[in-house]
DRENMI-148093 format. One record per residue (C-alpha): x, y, z. Coordinates in steps of 0.1 Angstrom, whole numbers, padded with zeros to 4 digits, always signed. Example, Ala and Ser with C-alpha at 12.3 -4.5 7.8 and 13.67 -1.06 7.14 Angstrom:
+0123-0045+0078+0137-0011+0071
//
This chain:
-0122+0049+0034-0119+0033+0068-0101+0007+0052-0080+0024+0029-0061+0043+0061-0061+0010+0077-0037-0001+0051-0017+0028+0045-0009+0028+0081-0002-0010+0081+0018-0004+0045+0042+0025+0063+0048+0006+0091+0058-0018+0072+0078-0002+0048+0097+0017+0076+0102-0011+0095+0122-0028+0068+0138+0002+0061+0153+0001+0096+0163-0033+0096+0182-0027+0064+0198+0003+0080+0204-0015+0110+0215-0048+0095+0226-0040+0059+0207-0072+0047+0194-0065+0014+0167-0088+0018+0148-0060+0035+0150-0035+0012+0140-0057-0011+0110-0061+0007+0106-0028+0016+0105-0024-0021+0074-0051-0026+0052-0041+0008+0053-0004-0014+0046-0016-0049+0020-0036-0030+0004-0008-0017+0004+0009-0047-0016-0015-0065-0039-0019-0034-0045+0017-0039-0051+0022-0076-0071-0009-0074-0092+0010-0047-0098+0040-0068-0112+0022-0096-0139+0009-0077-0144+0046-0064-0146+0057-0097-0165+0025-0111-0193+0036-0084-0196+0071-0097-0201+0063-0131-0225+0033-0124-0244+0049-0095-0265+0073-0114-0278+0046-0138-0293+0022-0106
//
């Protein structure tokens, strides 16, 4: 789970960060990576939660 925060935190840092710059700048290029570092996350996530789920349905069986 440790992990999981780790790189929520580093994924909304990230995201915001770009976000500002875009703001700031009006480059699109980091929205466009706002855009990624979020559908990045995502997947990182959801990939996460498989396992989770992968261990509670093979657990009992060990």
């Amino acid at each position: 789970m440790l992990v999981i925060r780790l790189f929520a935190i580093l994924a909304v840092i990230g995201i915001g960060g770009s976000l500002v710059a875009w703001l700031l700048t009006g480059n699109p290029k980091y929205r466009l990576w706002a855009w990624n570092c979020l559908r990045a996350g995502i997947v990182v996530l959801f990939v996460f939660l498989a396992l989770f789920a992968l261990e509670r349905v093979f657990v009992p069986f060990v």
